[in-house]
Residue frames as a rotation matrix with the C-alpha (Angstrom) as fourth column:
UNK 1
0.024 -0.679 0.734 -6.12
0.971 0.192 0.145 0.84
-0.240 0.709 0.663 15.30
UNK 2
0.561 -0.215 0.800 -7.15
0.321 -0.834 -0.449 4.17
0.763 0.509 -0.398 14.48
UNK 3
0.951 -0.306 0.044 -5.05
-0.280 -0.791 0.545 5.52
-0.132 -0.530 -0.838 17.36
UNK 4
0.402 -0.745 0.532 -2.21
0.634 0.646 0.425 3.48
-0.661 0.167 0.732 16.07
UNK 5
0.421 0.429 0.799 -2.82
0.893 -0.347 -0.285 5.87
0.156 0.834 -0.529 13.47
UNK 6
0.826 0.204 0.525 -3.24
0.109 -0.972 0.207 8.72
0.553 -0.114 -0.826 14.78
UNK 7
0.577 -0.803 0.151 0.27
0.272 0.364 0.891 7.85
-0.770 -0.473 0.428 16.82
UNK 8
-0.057 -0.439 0.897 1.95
0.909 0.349 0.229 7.59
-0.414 0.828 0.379 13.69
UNK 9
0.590 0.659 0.467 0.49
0.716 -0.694 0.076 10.55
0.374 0.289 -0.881 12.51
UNK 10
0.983 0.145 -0.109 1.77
0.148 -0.298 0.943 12.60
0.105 -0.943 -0.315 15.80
UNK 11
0.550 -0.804 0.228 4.91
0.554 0.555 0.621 11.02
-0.626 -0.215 0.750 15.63
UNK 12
0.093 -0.438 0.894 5.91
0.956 -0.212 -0.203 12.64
0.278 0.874 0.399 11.77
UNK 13
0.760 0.070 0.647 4.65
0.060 -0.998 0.036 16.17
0.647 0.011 -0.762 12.56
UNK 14
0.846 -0.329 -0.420 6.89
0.417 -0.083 0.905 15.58
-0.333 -0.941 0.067 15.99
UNK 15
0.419 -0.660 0.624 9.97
0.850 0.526 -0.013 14.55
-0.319 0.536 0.782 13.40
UNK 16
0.158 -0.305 0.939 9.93
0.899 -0.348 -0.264 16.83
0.408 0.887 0.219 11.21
UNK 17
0.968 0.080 0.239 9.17
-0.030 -0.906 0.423 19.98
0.251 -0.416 -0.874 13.76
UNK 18
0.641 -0.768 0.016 12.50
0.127 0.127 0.984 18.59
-0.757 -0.628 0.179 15.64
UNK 19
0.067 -0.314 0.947 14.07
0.970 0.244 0.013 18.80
-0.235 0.918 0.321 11.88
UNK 20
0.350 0.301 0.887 12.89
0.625 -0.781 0.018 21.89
0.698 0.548 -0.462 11.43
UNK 21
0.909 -0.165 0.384 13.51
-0.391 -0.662 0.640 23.92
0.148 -0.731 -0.666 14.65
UNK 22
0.116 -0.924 -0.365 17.58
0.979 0.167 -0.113 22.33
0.165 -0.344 0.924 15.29
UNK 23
-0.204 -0.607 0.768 18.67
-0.062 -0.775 -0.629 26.02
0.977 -0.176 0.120 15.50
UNK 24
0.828 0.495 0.264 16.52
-0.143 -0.269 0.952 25.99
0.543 -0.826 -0.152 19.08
UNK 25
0.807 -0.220 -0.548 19.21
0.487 0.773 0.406 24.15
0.334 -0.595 0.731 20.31
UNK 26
0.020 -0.974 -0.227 21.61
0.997 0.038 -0.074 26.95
0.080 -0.225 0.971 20.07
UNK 27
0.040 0.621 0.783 19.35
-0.250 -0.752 0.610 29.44
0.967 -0.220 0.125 21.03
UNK 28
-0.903 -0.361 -0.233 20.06
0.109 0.332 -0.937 29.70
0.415 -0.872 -0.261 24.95
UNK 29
-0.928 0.326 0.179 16.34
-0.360 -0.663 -0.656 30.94
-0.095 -0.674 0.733 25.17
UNK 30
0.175 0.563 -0.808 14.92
-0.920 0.385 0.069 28.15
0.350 0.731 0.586 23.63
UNK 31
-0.824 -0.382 0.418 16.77
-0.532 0.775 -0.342 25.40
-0.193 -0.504 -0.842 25.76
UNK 32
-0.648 0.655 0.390 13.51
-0.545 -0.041 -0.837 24.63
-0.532 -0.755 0.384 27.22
UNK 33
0.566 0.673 0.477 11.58
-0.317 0.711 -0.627 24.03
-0.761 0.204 0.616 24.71
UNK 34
-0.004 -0.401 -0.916 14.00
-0.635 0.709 -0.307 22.30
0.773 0.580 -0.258 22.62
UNK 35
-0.813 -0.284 0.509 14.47
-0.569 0.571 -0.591 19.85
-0.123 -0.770 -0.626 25.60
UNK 36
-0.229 0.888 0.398 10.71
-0.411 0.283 -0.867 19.46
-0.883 -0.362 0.300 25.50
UNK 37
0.517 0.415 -0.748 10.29
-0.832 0.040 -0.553 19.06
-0.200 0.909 0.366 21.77
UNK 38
-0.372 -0.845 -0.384 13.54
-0.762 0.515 -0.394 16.69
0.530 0.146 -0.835 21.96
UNK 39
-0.872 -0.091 0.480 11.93
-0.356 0.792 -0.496 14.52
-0.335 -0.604 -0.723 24.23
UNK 40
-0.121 0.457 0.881 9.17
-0.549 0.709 -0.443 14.30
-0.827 -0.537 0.165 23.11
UNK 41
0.175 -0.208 -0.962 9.84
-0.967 0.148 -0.207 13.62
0.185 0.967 -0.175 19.43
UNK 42
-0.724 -0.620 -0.304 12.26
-0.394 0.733 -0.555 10.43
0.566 -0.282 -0.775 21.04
UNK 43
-0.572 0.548 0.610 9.77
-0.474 0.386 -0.791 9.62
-0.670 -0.742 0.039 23.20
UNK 44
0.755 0.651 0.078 7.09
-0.259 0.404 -0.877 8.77
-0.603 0.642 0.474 20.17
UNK 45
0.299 -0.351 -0.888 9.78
-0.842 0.340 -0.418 7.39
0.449 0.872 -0.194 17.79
UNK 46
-0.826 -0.283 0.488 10.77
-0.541 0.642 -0.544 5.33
-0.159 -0.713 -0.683 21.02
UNK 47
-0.287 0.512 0.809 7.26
-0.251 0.775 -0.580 3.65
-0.924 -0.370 -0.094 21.22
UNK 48
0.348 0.289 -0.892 7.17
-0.906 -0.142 -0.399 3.11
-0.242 0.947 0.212 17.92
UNK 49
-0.215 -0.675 -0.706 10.33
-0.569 0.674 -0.471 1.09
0.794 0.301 -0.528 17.57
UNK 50
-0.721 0.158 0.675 9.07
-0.495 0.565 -0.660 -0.54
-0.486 -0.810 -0.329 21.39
UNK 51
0.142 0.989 0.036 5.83
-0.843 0.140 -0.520 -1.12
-0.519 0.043 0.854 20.04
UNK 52
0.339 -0.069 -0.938 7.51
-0.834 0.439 -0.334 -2.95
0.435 0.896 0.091 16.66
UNK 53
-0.464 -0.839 -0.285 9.48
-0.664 0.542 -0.514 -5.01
0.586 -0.049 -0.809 19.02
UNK 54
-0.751 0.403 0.524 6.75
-0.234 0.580 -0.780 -6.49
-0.618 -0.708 -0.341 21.41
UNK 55
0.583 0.575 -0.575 4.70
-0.803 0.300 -0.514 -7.05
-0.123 0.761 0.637 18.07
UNK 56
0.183 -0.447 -0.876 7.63
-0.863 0.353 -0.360 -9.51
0.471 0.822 -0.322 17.22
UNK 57
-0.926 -0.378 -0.015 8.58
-0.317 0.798 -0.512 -11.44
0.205 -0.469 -0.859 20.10
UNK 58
-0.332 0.603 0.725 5.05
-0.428 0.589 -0.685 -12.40
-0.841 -0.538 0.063 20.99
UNK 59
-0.896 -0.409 0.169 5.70
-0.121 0.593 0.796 -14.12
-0.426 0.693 -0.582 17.19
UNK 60
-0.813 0.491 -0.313 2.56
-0.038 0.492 0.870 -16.70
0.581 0.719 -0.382 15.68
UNK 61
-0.738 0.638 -0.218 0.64
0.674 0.692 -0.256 -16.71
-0.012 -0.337 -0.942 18.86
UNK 62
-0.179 0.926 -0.332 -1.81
0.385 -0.245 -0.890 -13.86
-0.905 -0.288 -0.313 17.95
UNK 63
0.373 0.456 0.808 -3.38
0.927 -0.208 -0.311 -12.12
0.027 0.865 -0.500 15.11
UNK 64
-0.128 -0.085 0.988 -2.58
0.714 -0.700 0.033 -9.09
0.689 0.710 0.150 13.79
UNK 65
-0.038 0.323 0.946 -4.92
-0.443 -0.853 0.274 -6.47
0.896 -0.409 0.176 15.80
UNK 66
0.973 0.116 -0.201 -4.71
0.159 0.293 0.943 -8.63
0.168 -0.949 0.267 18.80
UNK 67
0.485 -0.846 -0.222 -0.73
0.845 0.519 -0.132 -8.27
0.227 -0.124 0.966 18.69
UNK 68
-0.397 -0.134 0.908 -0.74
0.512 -0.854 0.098 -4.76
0.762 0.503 0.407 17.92
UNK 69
0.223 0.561 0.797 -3.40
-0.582 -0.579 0.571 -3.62
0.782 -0.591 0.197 20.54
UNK 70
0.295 -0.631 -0.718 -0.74
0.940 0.328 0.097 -5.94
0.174 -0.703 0.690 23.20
UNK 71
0.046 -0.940 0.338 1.47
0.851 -0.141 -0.506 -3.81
0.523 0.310 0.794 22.46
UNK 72
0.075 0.437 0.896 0.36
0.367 -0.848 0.383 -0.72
0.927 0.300 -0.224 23.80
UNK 73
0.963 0.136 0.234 0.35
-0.188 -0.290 0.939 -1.55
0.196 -0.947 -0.253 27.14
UNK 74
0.550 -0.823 0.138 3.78
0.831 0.557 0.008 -3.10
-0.083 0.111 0.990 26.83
UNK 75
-0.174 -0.516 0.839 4.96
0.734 -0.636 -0.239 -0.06
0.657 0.574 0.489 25.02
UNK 76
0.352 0.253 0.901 3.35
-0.163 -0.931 0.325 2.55
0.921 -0.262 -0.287 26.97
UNK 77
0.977 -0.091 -0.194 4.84
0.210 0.221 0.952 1.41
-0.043 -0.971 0.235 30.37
UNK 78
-0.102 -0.991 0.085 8.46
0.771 -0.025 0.637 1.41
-0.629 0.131 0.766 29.00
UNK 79
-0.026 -0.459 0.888 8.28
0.730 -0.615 -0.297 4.27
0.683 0.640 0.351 27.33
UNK 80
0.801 0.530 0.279 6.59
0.087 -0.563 0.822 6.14
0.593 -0.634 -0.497 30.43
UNK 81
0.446 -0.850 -0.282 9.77
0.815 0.254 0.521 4.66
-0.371 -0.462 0.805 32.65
UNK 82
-0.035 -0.620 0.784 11.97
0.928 -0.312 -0.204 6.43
0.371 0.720 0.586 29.57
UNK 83
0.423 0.792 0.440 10.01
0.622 -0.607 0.495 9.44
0.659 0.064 -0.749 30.01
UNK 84
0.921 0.388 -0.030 9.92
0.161 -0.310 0.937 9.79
0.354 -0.868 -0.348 33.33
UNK 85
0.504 -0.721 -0.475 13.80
0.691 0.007 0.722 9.02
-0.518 -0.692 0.502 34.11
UNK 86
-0.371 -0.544 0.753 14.88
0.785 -0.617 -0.059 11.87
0.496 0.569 0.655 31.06
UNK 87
0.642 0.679 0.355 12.37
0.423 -0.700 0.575 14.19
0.639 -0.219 -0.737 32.45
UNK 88
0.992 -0.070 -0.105 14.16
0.081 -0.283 0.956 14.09
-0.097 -0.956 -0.275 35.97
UNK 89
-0.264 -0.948 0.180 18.26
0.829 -0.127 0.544 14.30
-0.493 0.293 0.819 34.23
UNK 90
-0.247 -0.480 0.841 17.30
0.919 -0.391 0.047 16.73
0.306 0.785 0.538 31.97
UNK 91
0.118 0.882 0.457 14.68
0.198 -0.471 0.860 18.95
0.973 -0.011 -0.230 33.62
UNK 92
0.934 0.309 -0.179 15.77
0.234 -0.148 0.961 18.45
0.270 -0.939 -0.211 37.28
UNK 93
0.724 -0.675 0.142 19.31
0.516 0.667 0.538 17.79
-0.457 -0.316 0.831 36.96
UNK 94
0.535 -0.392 -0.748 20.05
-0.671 -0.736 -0.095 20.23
-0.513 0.553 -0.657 34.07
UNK 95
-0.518 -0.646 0.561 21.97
0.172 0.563 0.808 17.12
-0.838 0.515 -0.180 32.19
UNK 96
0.152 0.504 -0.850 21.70
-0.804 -0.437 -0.402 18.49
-0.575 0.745 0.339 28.76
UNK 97
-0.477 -0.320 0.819 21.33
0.206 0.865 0.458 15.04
-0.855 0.387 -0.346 26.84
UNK 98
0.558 0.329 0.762 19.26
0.806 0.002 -0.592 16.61
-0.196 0.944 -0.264 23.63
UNK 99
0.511 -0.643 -0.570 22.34
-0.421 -0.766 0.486 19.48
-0.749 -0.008 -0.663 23.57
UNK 100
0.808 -0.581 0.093 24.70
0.371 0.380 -0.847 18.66
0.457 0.719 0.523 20.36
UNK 101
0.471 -0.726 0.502 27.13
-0.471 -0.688 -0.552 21.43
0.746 0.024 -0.666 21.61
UNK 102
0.816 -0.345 0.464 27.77
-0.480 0.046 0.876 19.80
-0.324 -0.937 -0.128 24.64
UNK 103
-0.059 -0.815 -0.576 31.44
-0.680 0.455 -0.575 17.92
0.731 0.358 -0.581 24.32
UNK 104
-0.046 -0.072 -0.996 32.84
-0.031 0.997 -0.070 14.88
0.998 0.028 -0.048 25.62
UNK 105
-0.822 -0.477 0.312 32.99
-0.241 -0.206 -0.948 16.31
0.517 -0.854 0.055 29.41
UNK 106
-0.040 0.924 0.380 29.71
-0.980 -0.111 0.166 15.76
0.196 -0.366 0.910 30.24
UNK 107
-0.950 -0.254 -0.183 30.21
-0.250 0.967 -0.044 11.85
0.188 0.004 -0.982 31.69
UNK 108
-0.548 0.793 0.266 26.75
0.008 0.322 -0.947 11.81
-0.837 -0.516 -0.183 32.84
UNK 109
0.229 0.740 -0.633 25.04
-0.720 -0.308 -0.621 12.37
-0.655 0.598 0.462 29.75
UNK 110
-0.139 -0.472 -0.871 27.42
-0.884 0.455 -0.106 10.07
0.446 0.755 -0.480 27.41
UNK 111
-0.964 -0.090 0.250 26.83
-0.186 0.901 -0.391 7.42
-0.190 -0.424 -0.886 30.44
UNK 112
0.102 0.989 0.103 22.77
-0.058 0.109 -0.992 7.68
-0.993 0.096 0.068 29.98
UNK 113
0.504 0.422 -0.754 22.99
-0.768 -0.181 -0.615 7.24
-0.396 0.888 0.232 26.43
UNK 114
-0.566 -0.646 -0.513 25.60
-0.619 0.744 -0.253 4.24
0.545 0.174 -0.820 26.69
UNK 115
-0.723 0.524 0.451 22.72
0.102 0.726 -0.680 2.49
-0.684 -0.446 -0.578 29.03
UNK 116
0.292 0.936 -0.197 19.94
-0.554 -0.002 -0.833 3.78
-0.780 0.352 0.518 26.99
UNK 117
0.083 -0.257 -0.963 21.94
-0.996 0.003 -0.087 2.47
0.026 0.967 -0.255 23.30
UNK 118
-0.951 -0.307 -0.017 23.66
-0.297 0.930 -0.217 -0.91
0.082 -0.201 -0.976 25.36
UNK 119
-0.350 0.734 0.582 19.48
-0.226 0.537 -0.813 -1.89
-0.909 -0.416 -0.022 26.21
UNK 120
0.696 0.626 -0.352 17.92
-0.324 -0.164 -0.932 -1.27
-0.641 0.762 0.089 22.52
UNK 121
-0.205 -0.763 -0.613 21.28
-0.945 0.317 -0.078 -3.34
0.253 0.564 -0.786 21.14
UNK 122
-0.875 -0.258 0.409 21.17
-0.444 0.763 -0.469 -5.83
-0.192 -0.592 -0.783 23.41
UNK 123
0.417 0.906 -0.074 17.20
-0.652 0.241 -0.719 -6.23
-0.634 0.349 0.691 22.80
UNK 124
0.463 0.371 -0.805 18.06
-0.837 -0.116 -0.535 -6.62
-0.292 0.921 0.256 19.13
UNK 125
-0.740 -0.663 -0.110 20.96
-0.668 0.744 0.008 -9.63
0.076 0.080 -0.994 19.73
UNK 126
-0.768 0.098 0.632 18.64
-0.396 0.703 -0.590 -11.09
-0.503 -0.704 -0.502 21.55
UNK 127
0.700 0.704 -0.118 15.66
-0.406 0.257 -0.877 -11.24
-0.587 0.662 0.466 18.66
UNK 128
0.390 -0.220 -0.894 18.81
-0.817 0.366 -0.446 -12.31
0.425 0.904 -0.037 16.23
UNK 129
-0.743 -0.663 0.093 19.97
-0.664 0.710 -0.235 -14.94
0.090 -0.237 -0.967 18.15
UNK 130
-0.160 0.860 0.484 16.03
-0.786 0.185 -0.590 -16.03
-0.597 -0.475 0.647 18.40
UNK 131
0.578 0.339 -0.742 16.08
-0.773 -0.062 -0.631 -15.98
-0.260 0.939 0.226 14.93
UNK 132
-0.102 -0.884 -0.456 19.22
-0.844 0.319 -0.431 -18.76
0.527 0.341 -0.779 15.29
UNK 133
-0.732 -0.338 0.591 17.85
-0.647 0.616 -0.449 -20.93
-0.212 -0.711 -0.670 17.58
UNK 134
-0.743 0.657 0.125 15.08
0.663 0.749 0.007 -23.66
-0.089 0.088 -0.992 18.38
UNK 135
-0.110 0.649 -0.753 12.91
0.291 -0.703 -0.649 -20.25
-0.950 -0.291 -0.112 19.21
UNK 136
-0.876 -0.134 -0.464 13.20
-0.253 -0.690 0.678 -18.96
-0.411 0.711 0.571 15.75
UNK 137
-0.524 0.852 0.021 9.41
0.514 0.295 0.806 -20.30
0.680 0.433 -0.592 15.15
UNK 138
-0.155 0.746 -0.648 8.13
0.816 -0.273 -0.509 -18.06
-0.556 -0.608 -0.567 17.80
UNK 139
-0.245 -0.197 -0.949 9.01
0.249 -0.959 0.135 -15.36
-0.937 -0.204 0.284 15.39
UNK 140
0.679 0.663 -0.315 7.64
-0.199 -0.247 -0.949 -14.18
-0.707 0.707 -0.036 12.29
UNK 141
0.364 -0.610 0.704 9.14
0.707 0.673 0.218 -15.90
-0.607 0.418 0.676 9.24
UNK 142
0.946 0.284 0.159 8.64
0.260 -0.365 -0.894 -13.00
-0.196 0.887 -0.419 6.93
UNK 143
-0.284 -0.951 0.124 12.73
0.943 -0.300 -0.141 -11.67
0.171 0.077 0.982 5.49
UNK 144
0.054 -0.039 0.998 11.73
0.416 -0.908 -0.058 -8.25
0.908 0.418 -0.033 6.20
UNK 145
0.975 0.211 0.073 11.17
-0.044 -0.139 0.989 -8.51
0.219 -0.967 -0.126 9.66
UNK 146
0.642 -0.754 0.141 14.30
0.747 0.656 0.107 -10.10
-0.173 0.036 0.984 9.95
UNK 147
-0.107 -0.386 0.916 16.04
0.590 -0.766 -0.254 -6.86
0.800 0.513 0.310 7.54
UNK 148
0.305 0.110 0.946 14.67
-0.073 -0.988 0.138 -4.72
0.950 -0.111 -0.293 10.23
UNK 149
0.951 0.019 0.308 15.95
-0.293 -0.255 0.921 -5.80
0.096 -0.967 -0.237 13.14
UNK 150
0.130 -0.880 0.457 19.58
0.990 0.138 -0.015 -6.06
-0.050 0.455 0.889 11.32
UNK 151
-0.041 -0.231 0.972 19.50
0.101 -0.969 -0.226 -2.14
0.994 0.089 0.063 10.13
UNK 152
0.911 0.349 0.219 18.05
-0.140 -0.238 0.961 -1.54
0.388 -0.906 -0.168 14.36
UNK 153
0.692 -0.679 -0.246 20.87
0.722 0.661 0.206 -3.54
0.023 -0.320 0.947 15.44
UNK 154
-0.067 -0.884 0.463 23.52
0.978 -0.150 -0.146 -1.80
0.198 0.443 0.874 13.48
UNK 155
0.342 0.093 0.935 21.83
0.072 -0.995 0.072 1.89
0.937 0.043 -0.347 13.81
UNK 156
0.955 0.083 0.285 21.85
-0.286 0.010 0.958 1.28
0.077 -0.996 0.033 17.79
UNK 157
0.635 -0.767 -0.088 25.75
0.732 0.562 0.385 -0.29
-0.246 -0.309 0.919 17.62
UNK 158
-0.327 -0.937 0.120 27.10
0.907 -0.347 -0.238 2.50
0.265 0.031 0.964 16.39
UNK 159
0.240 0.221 0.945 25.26
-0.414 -0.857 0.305 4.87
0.878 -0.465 -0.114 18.28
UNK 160
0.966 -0.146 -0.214 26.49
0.249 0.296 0.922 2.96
-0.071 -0.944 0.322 21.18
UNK 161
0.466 -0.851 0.241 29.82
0.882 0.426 -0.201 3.09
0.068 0.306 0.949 19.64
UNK 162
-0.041 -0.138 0.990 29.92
0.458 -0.883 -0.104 6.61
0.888 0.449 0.100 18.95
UNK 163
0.717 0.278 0.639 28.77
-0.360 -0.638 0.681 7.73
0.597 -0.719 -0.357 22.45
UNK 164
0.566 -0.801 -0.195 31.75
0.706 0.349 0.616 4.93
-0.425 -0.486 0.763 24.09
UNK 165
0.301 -0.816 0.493 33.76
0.885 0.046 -0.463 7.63
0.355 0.576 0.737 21.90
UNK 166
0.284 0.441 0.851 32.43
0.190 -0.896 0.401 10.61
0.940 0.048 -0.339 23.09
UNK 167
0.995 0.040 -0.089 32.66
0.084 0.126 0.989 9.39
0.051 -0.991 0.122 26.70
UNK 168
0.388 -0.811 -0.438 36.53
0.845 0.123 0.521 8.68
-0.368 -0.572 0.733 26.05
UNK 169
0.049 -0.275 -0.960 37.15
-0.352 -0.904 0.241 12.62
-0.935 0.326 -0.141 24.14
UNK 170
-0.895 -0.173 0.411 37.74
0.405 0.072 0.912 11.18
-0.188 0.982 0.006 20.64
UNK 171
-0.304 0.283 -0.910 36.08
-0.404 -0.903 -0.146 14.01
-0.863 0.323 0.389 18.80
UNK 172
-0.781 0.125 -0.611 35.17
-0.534 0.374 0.759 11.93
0.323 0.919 -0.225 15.88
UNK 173
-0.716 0.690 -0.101 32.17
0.692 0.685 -0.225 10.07
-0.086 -0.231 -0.969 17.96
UNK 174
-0.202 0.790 -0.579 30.22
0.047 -0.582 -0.812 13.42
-0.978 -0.192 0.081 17.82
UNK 175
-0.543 0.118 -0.831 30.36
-0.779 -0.441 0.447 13.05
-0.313 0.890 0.331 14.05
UNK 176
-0.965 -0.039 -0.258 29.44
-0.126 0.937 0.327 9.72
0.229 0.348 -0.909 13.89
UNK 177
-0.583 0.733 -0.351 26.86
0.541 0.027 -0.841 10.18
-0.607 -0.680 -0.412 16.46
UNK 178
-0.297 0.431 -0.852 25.42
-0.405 -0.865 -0.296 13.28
-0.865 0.257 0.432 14.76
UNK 179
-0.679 0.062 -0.732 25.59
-0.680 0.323 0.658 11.09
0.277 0.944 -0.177 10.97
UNK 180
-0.917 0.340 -0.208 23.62
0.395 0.844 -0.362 8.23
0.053 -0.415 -0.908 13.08
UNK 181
-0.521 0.725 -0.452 20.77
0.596 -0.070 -0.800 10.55
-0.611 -0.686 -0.396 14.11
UNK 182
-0.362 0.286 -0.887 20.08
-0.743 -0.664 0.089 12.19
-0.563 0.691 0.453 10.75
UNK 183
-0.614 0.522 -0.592 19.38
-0.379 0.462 0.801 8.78
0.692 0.717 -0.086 9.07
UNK 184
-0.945 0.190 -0.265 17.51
0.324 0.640 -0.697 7.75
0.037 -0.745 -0.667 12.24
UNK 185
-0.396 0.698 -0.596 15.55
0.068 -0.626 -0.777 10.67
-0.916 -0.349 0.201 12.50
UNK 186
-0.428 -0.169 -0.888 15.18
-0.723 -0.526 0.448 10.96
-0.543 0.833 0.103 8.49
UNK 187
-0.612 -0.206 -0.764 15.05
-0.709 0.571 0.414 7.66
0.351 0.794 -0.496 7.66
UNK 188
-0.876 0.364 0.317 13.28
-0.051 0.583 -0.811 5.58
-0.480 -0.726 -0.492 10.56
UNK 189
-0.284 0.913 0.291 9.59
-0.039 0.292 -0.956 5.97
-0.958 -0.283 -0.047 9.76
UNK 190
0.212 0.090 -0.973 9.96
-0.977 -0.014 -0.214 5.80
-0.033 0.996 0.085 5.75
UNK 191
-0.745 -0.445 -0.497 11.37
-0.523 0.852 0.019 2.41
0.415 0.274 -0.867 6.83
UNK 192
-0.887 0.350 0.303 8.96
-0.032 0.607 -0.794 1.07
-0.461 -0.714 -0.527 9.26
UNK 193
0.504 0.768 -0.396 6.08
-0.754 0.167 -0.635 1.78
-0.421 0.619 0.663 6.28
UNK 194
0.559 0.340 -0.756 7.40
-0.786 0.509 -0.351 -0.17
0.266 0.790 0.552 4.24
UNK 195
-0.590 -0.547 -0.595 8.71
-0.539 0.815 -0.215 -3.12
0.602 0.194 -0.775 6.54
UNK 196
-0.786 0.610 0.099 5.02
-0.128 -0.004 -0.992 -2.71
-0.605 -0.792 0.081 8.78
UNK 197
-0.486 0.707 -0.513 2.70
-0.155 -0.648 -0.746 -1.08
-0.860 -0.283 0.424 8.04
UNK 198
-0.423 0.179 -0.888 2.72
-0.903 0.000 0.430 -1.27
0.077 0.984 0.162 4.18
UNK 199
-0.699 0.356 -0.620 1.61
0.132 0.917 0.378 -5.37
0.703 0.182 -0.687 4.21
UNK 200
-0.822 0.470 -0.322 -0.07
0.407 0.089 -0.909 -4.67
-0.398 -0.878 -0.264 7.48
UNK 201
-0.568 0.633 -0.526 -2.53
-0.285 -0.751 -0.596 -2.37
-0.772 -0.189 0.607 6.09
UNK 202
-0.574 0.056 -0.817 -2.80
-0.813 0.075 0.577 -3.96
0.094 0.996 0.002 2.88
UNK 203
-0.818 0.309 -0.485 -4.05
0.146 0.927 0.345 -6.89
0.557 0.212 -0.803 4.47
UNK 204
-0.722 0.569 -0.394 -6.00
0.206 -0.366 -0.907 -5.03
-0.660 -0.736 0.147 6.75
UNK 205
-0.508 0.362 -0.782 -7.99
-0.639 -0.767 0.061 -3.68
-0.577 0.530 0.621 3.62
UNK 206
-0.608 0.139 -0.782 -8.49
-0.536 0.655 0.533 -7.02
0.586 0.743 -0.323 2.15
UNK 207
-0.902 0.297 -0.312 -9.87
0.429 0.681 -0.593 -8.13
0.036 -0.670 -0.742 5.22
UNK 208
-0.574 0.676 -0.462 -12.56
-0.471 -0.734 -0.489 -4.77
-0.670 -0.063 0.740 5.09
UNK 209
-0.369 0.491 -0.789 -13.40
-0.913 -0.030 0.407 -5.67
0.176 0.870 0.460 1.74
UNK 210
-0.711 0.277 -0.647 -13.75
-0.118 0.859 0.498 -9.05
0.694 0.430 -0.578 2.09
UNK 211
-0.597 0.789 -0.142 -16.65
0.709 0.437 -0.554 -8.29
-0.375 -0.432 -0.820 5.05
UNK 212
-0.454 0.526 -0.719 -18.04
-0.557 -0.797 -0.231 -5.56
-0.695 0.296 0.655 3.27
UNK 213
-0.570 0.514 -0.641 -18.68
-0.744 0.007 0.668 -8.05
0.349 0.858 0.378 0.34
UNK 214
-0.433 0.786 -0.441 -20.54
0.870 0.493 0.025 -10.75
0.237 -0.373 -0.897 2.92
UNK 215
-0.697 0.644 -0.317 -22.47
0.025 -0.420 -0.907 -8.05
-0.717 -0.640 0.276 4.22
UNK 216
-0.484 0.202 -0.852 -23.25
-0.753 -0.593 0.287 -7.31
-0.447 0.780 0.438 1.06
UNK 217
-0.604 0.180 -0.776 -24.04
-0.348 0.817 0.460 -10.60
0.717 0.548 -0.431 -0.43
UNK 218
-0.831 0.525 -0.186 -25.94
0.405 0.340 -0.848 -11.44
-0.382 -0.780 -0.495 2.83
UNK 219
-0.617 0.536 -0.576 -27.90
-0.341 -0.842 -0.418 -8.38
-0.709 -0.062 0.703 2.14
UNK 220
0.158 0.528 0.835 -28.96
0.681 0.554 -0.479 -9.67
-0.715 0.644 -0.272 -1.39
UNK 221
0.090 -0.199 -0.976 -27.00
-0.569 -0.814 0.113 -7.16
-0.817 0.545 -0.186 -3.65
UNK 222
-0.647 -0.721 -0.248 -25.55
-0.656 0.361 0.662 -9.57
-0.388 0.592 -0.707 -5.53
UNK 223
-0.147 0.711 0.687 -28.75
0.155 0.703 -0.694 -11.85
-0.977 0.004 -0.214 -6.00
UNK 224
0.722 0.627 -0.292 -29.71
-0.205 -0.209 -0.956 -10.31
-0.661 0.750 -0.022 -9.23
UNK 225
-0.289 -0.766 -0.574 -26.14
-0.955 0.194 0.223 -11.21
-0.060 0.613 -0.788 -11.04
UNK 226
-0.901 -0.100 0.423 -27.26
-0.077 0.994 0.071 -15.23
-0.428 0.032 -0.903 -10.65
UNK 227
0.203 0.880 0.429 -30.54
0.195 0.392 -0.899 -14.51
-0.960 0.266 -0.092 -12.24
């Protein structure tokens, strides 16, 4: 868990640096490492939002830290894939896909971001239709879960939507697109505390306490309160 943490951790500073530095991008001597900082920023907000999803579908049949510490390997393969196939478009290829400036001409880039958006939609149908069927007991009952893979959905449709716009010139998808990735980037990991983490930890803490106070009571602290 603590590297869950420390992930999480990693991830914000990533966030906020990519927040902070946007000018790089229009800095022609900076490409570089904006590319690099762009990827990996996406890359850790990617296994994040992977990580949340293979926590969900594998539903009631494990515990907590056994679901979580799945995940990892789950996550860390598909994101590596991710990784590995930007690395070689952006880096080998010169396909500027973390460029804003770039316009609708660029068909390769708008086409890698209409496969990357159409998978991480499609995912999400497929958890709400789970949620509609006989399956909908493999999945966690709680309504927040639920909330968050509705907002996913919807962020990820109209960033699909926005890049089908781009691809055909309509000059309004780069706004849309651009409004999409400011509450993504802005907004993403204030949500996932409090539709994760927040109960997650909380119960995690009750669980500390409640072996700290057998240890304790094993020990014989507590012996002298019954005399």
């Amino acid at each position: 868990m603590m590297a869950y943490y420390g992930l999480i951790w990693i991830v914000s500073v990533l966030n906020l640096t990519w927040c902070i530095l946007q000018a790089w991008q229009c800095t022609p001597t900076k490409e570089f490492s904006w590319n690099l900082l762009s990827l990996c920023t996406k890359s850790g907000m990617l296994f994040l939002e992977v990580s949340l999803i293979s926590f969900l579908l594998q539903g009631n049949q494990a515990g907590d830290l056994e679901a979580l510490t799945r995940t990892f390997v789950v996550s860390g393969v598909i994101v590596a894939v991710d990784v590995l196939l930007k690395a070689v478009y952006v880096f080998g290829f010169g396909v500027p896909m973390f460029l804003d400036g770039v316009g609708p001409s660029n068909h390769v880039k708008w086409g890698l971001w209409i496969v990357h958006k159409l998978l991480l939609a499609a995912v999400y149908v497929l958890i709400l239709f789970m949620y509609h069927s006989k399956w909908r007991e493999m999945l966690p009952a709680q309504p927040a879960f639920r909330n968050y893979i509705c907002v996913m959905f919807s962020i990820n449709a109209l960033s699909l939507f926005s890049c089908l716009l781009m691809e055909n010139g309509a000059g309004f998808g780069y706004w849309l697109l651009s409004l999409v990735t400011l509450c993504y980037h802005s907004l993403y990991l204030p949500f996932l505390y409090i539709t994760f983490l927040a109960d997650f930890f909380r119960e995690e803490d009750m669980r500390l306490e409640n072996v700290y106070y057998s240890e304790m009571k094993d020990a014989g602290f507590f012996d002298a309160d019954w005399d």
